[in-house]
N, C-alpha and C positions, 0 to 999 in steps of 0.2 A: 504494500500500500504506500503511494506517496503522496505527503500532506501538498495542498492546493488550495492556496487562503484565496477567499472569496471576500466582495464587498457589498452590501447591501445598498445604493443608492438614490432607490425610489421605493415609494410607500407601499407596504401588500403584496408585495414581489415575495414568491416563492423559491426558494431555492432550489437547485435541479437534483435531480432525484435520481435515483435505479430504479425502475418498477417490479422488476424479478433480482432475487440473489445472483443470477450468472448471466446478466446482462452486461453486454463490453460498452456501453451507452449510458449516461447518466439523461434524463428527458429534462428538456431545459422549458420555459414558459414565457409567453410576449408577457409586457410587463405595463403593457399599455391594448386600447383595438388598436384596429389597424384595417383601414378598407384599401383594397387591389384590386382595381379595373384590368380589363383584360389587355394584356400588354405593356400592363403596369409591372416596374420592380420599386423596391420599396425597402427599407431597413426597419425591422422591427427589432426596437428597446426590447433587452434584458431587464434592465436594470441592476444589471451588476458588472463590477469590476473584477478582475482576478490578477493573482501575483503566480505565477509560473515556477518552479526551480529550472534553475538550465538542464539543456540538456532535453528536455521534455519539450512539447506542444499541445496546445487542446484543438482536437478535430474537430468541425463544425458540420453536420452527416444531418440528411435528409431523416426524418419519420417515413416505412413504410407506407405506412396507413394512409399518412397524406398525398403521398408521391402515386398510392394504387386511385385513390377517392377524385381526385384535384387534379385540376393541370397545373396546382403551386407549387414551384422548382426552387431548389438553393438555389440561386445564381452563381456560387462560387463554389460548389461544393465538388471534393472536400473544402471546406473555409480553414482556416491555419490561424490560430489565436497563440504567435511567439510569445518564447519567455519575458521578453522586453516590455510589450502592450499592456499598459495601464489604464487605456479609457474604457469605455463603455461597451460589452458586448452588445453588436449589436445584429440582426441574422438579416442578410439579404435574400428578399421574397422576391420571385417572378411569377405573373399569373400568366402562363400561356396561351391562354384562351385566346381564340379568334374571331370569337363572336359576343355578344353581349346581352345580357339579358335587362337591361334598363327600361324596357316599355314598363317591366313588371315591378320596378324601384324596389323590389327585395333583396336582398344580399344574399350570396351563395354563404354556407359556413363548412367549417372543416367537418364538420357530420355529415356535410353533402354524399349522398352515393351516386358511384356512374358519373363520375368524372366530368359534369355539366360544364357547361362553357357560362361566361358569366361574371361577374362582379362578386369577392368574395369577403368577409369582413371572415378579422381572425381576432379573437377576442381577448382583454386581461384575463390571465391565469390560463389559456391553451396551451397545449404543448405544441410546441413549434420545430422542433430540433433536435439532436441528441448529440452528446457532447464524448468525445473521447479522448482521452489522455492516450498518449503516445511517445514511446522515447524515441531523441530523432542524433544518431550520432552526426558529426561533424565529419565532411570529407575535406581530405586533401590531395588536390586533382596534382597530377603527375603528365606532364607534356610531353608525350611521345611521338613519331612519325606518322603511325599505324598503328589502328586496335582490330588489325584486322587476325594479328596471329597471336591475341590477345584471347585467353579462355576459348570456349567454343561460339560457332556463328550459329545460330537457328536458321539462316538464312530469312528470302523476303523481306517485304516489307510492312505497312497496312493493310491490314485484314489479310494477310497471306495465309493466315491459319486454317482459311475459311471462317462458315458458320457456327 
């Protein structure tokens, strides 16, 4: 276990959690709503700050649930919260949607099912995220000619695996 000082800086903000004992994710939570038009990206408030030990990073990972239900995508994901980063976490949403549901002025929400296209409001205390600690060592790149007689080639390129 490595300690991971967290800072509380807005009111009613939930700390993130595990939801199961052998979850590699801790579920993190908007700390605010938060509405996303379709083609909208948007950063949604934690409200919290963290201190890092080196050495380490926290991953910033899509919620299944969300990603099967929603067209609402990390935009950066993985996201990478360095040991260094002392402001505000804060989670960049994309609504992918291509269409709109506005004649109907109703918000889609993350309960949505079937992946509706639409205008989606994400509410204080939803889980939005999941966060994972990761040790990330330090390289030190070595300048060579050729890495071509370097370890083994898999050969190809993209997608040369195939499907």
């Amino acid at each position: 276990m490595v300690d991971v000082y967290v800072e509380v800086i807005r009111e009613g903000v939930k700390l993130p959690f595990y939801a199961n004992p052998y979850d590699a994710g801790m579920d993190v939570c908007a700390a605010e709503d938060a509405i996303i038009e379709p083609g909208q990206t948007v950063i949604i408030p934690t409200g919290l700050k963290f201190a890092i030990p080196e050495g380490y990073e926290i991953q910033v990972r899509p919620r299944s649930g969300i990603s099967l239900r929603t067209p609402l995508r990390l935009a950066n994901s993985p996201g990478t919260i360095d040991a260094g980063y002392r402001d505000e976490l804060g989670i960049i949403v994309h609504n992918s949607s291509i269409t709109s549901n506005s004649k109907s002025r109703e918000y889609l929400s993350l309960d949505s099912k079937g992946n509706q296209q639409g205008t989606y409001i994400v509410r204080k205390g939803e889980r939005i995220a999941q966060l994972v600690l990761a040790e990330v060592p330090r390289m030190n790149l070595i300048l060579v000619d050729s890495v071509k007689d370097i370890g083994s080639d898999r050969g190809g390129g993209f997608g040369s695996t195939g499907i």
